[in-house]
N, C-alpha and C positions, 0 to 999 in steps of 0.2 A: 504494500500500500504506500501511496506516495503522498505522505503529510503535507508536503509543502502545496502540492497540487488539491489535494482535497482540503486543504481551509482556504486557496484561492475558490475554488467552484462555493464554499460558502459564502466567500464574501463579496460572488458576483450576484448572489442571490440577495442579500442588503449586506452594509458596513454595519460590523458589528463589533463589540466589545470582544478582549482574549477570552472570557471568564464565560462570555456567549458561543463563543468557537469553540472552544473545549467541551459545554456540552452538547452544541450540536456534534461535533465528532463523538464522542463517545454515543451518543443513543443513536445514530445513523452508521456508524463504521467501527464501533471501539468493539464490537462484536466480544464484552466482557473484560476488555483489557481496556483503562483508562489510559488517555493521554494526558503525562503528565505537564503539569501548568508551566515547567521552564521548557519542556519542548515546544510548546504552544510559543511562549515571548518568543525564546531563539530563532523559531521558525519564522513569527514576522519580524522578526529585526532583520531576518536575510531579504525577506522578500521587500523588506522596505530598502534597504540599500539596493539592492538589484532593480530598484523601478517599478517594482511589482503591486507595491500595494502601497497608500500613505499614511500615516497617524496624523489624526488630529489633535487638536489640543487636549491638555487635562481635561478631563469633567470630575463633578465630586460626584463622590454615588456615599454609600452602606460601608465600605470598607477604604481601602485607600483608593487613592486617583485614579480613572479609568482613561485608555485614549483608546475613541473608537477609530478600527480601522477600517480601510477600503480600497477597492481595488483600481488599479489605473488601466487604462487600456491596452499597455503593454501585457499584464496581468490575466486581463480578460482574452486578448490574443492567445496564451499560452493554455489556458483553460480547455479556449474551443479546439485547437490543434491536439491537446491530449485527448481530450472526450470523445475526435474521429479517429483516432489510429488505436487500431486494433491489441486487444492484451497478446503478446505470444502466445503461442501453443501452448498448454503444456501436455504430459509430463515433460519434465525434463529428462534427459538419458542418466544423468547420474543422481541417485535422491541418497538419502545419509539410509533409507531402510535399502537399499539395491549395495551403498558399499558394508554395510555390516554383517550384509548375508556372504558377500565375496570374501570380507577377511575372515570371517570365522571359518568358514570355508578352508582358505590358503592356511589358515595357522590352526588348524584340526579340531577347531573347538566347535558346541553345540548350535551351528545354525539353526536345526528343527529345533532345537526351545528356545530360541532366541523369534523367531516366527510364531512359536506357540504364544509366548508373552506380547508379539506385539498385536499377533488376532485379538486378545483379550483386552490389550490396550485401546485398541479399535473398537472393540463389542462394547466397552463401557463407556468409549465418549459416543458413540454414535447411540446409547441411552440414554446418554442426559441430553445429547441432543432434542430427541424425538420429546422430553420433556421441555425444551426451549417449544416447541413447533405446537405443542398441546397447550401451555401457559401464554405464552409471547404472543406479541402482536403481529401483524402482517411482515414488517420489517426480519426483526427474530426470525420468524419460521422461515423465510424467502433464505437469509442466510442460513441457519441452520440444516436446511436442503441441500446448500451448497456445500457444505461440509461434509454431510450424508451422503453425497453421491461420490467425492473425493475420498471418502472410508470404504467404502464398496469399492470402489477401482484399487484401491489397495489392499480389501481382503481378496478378492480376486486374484489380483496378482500373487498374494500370500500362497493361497491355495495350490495356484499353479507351481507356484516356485519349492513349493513344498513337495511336489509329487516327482518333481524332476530333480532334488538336490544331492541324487549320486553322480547322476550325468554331469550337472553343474560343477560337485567338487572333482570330477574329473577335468574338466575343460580347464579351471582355474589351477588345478596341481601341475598341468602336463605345460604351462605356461613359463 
């Protein structure tokens, strides 16, 4: 996820406060993980030196000074060029569960339960997933889906890779 670009696409939708950005990111994209408040300033203090977005003056509010930000045209330029070009593919060819199955492999240790623990890994977020998708709002469930289909292409794969890992520790030993 690209921070800097998804609190610009916020704040082509209006200038808003940090403290405003941070939780529109968190309930639209924090998907559980908050974005923390100094990632938030750092982030526009780049985008404000790079042209991308301006502060305005102090305001007082509830806490200390607030300066709301906004986007400048350069900014909204960068926006719309991200939003039309396409995410990569993925999978990628190399993921950290494809090299832990290879080295365990090459250095004779237990792959099959190293796969067995990561089905189970899988089996239990793809539960509390399905409870995001039963509780959660339209948002929630849309991503939580997106999760869910991502856990399935890698039990899948798990599965396969499980029925073939003599073949496979042959291929990676004869290497």
């Amino acid at each position: 996820m690209s921070v800097p670009l998804a609190l610009l696409g916020l704040l082509e939708r209006e200038p808003s406060h940090g403290y405003d950005l941070k939780r529109d990111y968190d309930t639209f994209f924090g998907g559980g993980k908050s974005l923390p408040f100094g990632q938030v300033y750092s982030t526009l203090g780049r985008l404000a030196r790079d042209g991308k977005v301006t502060a305005g003056q102090n305001e007082p509010g509830d806490g200390p000074d607030r300066k709301r930000y906004a986007i400048t045209p350069l900014g909204s330029g960068e926006v719309e060029a991200w939003l039309a070009e396409p995410v990569a593919a993925e999978p990628y060819l190399h993921t950290v569960l494809f090299t832990k199955v290879v080295l365990s492999l090459m250095l004779g240790r237990d792959a099959a339960g190293y796969l067995d623990a990561q089905r189970a890994t899988h089996l239990r977020r793809m539960r509390e997933l399905t409870e995001i998708k039963r509780t959660g709002n339209l948002v929630d469930a849309l991503l939580a889906d997106h999760g869910m289909f991502r856990l399935e292409a890698d039990l899948r794969w798990i599965d396969i890779t499980q029925a073939r890992l003599g073949a496979l520790a042959e291929a990676v030993r004869d290497r």
